[in-house]
N, C-alpha and C positions, 0 to 999 in steps of 0.2 A: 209572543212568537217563539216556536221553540225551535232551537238551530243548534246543531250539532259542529261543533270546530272542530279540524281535524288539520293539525300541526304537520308542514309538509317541507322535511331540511332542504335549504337551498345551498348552493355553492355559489355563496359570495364572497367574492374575493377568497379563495380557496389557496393563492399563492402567499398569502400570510404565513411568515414563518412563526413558528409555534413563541417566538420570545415576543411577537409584536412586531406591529410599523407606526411609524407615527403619523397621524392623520395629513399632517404637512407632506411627507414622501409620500402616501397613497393617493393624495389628489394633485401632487405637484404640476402635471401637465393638464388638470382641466383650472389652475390658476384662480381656485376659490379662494376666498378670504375666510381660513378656517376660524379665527376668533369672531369674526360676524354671524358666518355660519352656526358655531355655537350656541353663541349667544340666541339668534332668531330657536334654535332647536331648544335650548331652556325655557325658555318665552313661553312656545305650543304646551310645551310639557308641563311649565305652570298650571296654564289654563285650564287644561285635561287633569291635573292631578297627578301626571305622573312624576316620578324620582326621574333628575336627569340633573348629574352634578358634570364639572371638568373632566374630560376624560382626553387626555391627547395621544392617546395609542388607541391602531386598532389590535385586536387579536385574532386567529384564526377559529372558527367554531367549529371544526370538525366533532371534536372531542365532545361537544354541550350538546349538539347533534347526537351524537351515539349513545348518549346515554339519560337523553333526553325520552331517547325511544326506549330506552329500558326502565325508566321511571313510567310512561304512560301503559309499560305491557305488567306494571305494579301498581294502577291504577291511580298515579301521584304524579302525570304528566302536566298539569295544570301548575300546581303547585311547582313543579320543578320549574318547568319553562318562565314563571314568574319571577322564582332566587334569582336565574340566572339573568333574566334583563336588569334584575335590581342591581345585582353583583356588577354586569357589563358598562350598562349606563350611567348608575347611581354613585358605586361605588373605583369603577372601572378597571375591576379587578380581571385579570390574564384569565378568561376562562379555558384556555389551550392547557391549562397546568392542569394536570390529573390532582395533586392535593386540594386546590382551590376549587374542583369538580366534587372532588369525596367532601371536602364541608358541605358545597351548599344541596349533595345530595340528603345528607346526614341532617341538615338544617328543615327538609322536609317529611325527615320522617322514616330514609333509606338508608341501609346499613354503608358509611363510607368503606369499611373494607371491600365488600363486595360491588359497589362502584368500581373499585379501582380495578379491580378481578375482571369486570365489566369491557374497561376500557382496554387491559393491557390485553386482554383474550380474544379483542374484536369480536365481542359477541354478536352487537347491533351493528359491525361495519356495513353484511348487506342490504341492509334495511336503509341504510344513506344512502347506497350506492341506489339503491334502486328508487329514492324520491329524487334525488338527483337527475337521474336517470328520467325520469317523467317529467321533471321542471323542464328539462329540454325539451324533451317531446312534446310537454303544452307548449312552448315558445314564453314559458316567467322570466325574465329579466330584470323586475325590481321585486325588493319586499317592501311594503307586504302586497302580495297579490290576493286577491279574494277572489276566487269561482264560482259561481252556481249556475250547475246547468249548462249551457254553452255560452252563457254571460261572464264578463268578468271587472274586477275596479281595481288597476293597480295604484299603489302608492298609499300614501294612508289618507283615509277617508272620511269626512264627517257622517254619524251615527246615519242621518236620513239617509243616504246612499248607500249604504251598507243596507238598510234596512227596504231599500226600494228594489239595491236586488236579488235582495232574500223573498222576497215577496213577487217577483217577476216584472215591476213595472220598470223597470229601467232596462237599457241595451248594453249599458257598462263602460266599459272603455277600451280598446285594443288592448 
């Protein structure tokens, strides 16, 4: 099956101040048990194969966003977009810091100076604004959402349903 992804920044949690919150103060009012939570998310991540170490901050992604989109317009978006869940997840590193952006651009391949040139310039700011901008207007509300067509599967998905509606047989999910 050949499918085309196409990375769409969302504004989650966009009032993250650039130093971090801690997962405790961002879910404090919906009263989760974030060391259960955790834990059940390392589990999945196991199983899948992905990296997903302790991380108890969040950070704000604006910045991993904009220059996320200037890596895939240098045809290394893959590649970036990947450091950066490793760096967020794995290692739970502040992607809001422009240094901590210029290594893991430079770790794929991109000049970290001109990252930073990138960032401080708001090269790719309108290019957020405006996926942003459409996440509303589709009505996306969680990541990850997946689209095709006027289907859609939010939340993360096993490979079959991903692939049912890539291929049209499913109706998706709101």
């Amino acid at each position: 099956m050949d499918v085309e992804v196409r990375w769409m920044a969302f504004p989650l949690h966009p009032e993250t101040p650039e130093h971090g919150r801690s997962l405790e103060e961002l879910f404090a009012e919906r009263h989760l048990e974030i060391p259960a939570m955790l834990a059940h998310l390392r589990q999945t991540a196991a199983k899948l194969d992905l990296p997903f170490g302790d991380r108890p901050m969040t950070y704000n992604s604006r910045r991993a966003q904009e220059l996320g989109k200037w890596a895939e317009s240098e045809n290394l978006g893959e590649e970036f977009h990947r450091a950066v869940f490793h760096a967020y997840f794995a290692e739970g590193l502040n992607i809001a810091e422009i240094s901590v952006l210029e290594a893991l651009a430079e770790s794929v391949g991109l000049s970290g100076d001109r990252a930073g040139r990138v960032l401080t310039g708001g090269t790719f700011t309108s290019a957020v604004d405006a996926d942003w901008h459409r996440s509303r207007t589709l009505k996306i509300t969680a990541v990850p959402t997946f689209i095709h067509g006027s289907n859609r599967l939010v939340g993360a998905q096993p490979y079959e349903r991903i692939r049912a509606l890539v291929s049209g047989r499913t109706p998706g999910n709101p």
